[in-house]
C-alpha positions in Angstrom: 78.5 21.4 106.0 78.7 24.0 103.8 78.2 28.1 103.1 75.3 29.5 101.4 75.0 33.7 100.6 71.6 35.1 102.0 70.9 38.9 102.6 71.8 40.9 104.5 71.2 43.4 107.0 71.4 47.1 107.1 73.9 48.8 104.4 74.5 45.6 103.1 72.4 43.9 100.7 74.2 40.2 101.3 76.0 37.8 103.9 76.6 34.4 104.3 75.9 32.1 106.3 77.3 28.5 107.2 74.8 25.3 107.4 74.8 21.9 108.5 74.7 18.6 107.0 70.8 18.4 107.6 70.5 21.8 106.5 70.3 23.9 109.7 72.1 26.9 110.4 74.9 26.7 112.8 73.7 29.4 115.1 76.5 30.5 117.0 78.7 31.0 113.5 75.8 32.2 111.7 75.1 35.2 115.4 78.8 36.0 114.7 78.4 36.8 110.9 75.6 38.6 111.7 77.6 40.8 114.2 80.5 41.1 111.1 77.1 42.2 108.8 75.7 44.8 111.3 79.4 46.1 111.2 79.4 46.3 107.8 82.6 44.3 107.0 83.2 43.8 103.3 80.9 41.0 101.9 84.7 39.4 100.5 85.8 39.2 104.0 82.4 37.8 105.2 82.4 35.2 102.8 86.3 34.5 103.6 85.2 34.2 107.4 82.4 32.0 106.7 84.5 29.1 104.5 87.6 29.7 107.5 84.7 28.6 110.3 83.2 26.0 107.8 86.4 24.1 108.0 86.6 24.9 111.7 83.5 23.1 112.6 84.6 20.3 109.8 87.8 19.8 111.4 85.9 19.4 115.2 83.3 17.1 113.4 86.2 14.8 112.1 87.3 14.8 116.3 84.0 14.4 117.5 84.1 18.0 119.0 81.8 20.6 119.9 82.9 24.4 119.4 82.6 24.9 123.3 84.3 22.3 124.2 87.3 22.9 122.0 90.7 24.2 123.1 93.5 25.6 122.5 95.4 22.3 121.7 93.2 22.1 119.5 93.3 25.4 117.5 97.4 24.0 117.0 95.9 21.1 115.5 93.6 22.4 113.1 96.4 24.8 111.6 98.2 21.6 111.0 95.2 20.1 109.2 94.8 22.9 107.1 98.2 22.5 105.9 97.6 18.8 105.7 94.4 17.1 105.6 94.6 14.0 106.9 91.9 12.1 108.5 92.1 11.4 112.7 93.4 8.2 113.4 95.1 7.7 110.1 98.2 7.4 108.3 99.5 9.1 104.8 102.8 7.7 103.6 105.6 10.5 103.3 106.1 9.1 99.3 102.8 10.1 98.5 102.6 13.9 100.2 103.0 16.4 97.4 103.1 19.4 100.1 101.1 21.8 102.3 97.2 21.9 101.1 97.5 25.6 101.6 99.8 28.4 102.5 101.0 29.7 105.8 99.3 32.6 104.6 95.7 31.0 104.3 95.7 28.9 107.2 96.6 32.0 109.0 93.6 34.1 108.3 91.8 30.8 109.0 93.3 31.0 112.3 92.3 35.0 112.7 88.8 33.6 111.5 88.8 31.5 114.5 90.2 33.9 117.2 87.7 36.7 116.6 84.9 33.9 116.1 85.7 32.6 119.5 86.4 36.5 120.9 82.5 37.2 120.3 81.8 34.1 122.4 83.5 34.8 125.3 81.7 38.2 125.1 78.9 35.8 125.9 80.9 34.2 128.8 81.4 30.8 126.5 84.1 29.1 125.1 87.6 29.6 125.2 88.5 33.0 123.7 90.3 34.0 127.0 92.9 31.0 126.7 93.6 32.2 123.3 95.2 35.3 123.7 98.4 36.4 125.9 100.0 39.6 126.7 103.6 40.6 126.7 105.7 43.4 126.7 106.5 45.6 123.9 109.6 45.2 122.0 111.7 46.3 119.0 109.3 45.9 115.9 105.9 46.0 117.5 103.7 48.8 116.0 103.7 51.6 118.2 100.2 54.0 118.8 100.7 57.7 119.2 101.8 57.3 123.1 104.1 54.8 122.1 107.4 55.3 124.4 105.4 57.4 126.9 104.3 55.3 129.0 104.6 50.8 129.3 102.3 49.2 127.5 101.6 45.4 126.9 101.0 44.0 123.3 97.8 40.8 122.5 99.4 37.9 121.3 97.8 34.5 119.4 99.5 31.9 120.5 99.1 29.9 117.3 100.2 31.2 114.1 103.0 29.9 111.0 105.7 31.7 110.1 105.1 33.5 106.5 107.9 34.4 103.7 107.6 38.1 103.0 108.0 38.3 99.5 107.5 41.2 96.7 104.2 40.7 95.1 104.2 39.8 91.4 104.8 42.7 89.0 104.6 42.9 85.6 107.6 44.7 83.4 106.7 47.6 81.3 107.2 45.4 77.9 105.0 42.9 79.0 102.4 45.5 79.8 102.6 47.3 76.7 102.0 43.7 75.1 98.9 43.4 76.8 97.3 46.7 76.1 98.9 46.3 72.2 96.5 42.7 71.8 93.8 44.3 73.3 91.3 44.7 69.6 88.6 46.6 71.6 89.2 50.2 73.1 86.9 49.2 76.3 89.5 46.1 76.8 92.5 48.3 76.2 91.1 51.0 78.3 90.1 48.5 81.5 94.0 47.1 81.3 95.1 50.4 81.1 93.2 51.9 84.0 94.2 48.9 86.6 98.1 49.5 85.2 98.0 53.8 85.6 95.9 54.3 88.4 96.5 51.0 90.9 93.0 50.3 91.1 91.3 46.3 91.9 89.1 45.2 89.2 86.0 45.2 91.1 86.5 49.4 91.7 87.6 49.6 88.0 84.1 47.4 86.8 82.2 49.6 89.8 82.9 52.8 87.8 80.4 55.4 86.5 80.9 58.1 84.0 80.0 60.3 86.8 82.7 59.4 88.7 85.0 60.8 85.8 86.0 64.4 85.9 87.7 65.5 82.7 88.0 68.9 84.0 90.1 67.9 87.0 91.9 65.5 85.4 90.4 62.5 87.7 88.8 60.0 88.9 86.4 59.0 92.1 86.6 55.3 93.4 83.3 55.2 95.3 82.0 52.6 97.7 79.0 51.3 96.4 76.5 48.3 97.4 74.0 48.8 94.8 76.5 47.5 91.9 74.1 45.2 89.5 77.1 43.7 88.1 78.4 42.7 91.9 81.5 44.6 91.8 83.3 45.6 95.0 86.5 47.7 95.8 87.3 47.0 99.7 87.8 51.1 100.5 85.0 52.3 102.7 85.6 56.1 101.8 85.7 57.6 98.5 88.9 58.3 97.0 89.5 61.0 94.4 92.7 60.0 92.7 94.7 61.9 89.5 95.2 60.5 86.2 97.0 61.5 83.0 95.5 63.0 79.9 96.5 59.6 77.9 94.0 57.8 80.1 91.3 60.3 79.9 91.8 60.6 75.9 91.5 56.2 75.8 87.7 57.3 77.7 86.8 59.9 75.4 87.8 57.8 72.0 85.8 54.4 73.9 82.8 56.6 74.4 82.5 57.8 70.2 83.8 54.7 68.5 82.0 51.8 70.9 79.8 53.6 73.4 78.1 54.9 71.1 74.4 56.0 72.2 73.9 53.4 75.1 71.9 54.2 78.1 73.8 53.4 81.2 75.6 54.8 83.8 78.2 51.9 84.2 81.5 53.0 81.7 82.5 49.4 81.5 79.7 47.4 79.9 79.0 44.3 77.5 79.4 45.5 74.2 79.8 41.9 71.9 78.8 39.1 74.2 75.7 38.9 76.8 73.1 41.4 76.7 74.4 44.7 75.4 74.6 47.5 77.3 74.3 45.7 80.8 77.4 46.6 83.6 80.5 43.8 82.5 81.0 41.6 85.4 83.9 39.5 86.6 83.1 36.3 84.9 83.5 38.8 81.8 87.0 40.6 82.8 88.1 37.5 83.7 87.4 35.9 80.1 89.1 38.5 78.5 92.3 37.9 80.8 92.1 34.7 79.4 92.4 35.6 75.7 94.6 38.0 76.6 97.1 35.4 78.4 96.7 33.2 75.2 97.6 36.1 72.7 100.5 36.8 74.5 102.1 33.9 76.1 102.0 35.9 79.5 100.0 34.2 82.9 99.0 37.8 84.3 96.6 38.4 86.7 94.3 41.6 86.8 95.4 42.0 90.3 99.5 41.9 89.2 98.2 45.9 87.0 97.7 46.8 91.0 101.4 45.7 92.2 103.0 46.8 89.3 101.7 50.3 89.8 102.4 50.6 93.4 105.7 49.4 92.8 106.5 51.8 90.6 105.3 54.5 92.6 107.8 53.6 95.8 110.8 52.8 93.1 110.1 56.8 91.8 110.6 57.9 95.6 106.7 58.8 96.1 106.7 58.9 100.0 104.8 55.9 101.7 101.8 57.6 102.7 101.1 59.2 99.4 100.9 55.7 97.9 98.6 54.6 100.6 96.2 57.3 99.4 96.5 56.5 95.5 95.8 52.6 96.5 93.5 53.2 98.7 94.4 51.3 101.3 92.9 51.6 104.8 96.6 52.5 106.5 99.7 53.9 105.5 100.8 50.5 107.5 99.1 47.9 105.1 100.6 49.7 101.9 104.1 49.1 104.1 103.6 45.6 105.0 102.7 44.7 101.3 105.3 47.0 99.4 107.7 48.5 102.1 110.4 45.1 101.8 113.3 45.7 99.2 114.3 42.7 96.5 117.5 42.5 95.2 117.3 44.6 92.4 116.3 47.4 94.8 119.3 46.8 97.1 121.7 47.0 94.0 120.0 49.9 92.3 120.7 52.2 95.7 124.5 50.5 96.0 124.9 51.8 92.9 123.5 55.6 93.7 125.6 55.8 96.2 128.6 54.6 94.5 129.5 51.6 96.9 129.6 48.9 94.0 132.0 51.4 92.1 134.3 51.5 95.0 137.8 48.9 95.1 
């Protein structure tokens, strides 16, 4: 069993696609991706479906199952499995287990994987998507529509799903930031780091970028959508987002175009200057190299990713109001910037104890 990329339909050039042991494609996993492709999901999310329903119909395989004759029972086992793989019928001694496989984070959108997998078969009156869902009533906490309070209303729940920590995403402090951009020796390197720190944005929309997409004038910058990216970059925003940026950022651009630019014909303004052929679009395996000498020069394990949370941490510390951060991340709902960023550590808690005064007090 495994998952093979093939193209796409419609908008998007590329899917994927899960196949057999013998080298068949699973059909009724393969209809389903099909339906995500035609919806025009993001091809990350596509391929994360496909691996979450590979291990579905591994895990059945290891019970002798079919997927329409699985059930709910079974669903609890698999999330189980995920955590810890252990063959049916056998035995794995408590001094050798060295933890969960995976996070309660993981095995849950495995488990979201399989919901909506088995949601699009009942639409076909097969399987058992109805006995995976129940309804209750609302309570404290649940999100509330625009009616909410009006009138009763019942909420869908999944039955199966593991408890997750909510914890502050990794951030980076603005020393060891400024010794990243300082051990940059090229202006493109310093000028990538520094656009993922200032503006919030994921590598893939910072690689995506065109010098079009640039407006000196306005002071800003355009994070476009695109699926024609020769270098494979992706930013997950469906919509284009025009964001500001300081004059700093703008002047890094200008000094990257004169001293390493130089004459090139390209519309991409991240592109392989010293290693691969020059002048092409830089691609991940390329950003990602260069975190690597980067982490080595400096002693720090960063991730390109940790630029974004920094950022939109910084913004909610400086009192930027929730849904004004959801527009400079570019994030789909003022709700997802919440979820991610909206819970308080302790240094937040004792920073507003202190504004008000309350640690002062005896």
């Amino acid at each position: 069993m495994y998952v093979r990329r093939v193209v796409g339909a419609g908008a998007r050039r590329e899917t994927y696609t899960v196949v057999d042991g013998d080298g068949r494609v699973v059909e009724m996993v393969d209809d389903y991706l099909a339906l995500c492709t035609d919806r025009e999901h993001s091809p990350n999310t596509l391929r994360a479906r496909a691996f979450d329903l590979k291990a579905w119909l591994v895990f059945l395989y290891l019970l002798g199952l079919d997927p329409l004759t699985a059930s709910p029972e079974h669903v609890d086992q698999f999330a189980g499995w995920l955590r810890r793989p252990v063959q049916p019928g056998r035995l794995r001694s408590a001094d050798t287990d060295s933890g969960p496989a995976r996070e309660a984070s993981t095995v849950n959108r495995a488990l979201n994987s399989v919901y909506m997998f088995y949601e699009f078969l009942a639409r076909r009156g097969v399987g058992m998507g109805a006995q995976l869902i129940h309804r209750r009533a609302t309570s404290i906490g649940d999100h509330g529509g625009f009616l909410a309070g009006i009138a009763e209303r019942q909420v869908t729940v999944r039955p199966t799903r593991l408890k997750q920590t909510k914890r502050r995403p990794p951030t980076l402090t603005d020393a060891e930031v400024q010794q990243i951009l300082d051990a940059c020796d090229r202006v493109r390197d310093r000028l990538l780091m520094a656009l993922m720190f200032e503006t919030g944005c994921r590598i893939g929309q910072a690689l995506a970028l065109r010098h079009e997409d640039i407006n000196t004038d306005r002071r800003t910058l355009t994070l476009r959508p695109r699926e024609d990216n020769a270098n494979r970059a992706r930013g997950k925003s469906r919509d284009p987002k025009e964001i500001p940026v300081r004059c700093t950022l703008l002047d890094l651009y200008t000094d990257y175009l004169f001293a390493e630019y130089g004459e090139l014909d390209c519309d991409y303004v991240f592109v392989n200057l010293w290693n691969g052929v020059v002048g092409t679009p830089m691609g991940y395996w390329a950003a990602m190299s260069l975190v690597k000498r980067l982490r080595r020069r400096t002693g720090i394990d960063f991730h390109p990713h940790q630029f974004r949370h920094t950022h939109a941490t910084a913004l909610l510390r400086a009192g930027v109001r929730l849904e004004v951060a959801s527009e400079l991340l570019t994030h789909g709902s003022v709700r997802t910037t919440a979820e991610i960023y909206g819970h308080l550590d302790v240094d937040d808690l004792a920073e507003e104890l202190d504004r008000v005064g309350f640690r002062g007090l005896r």
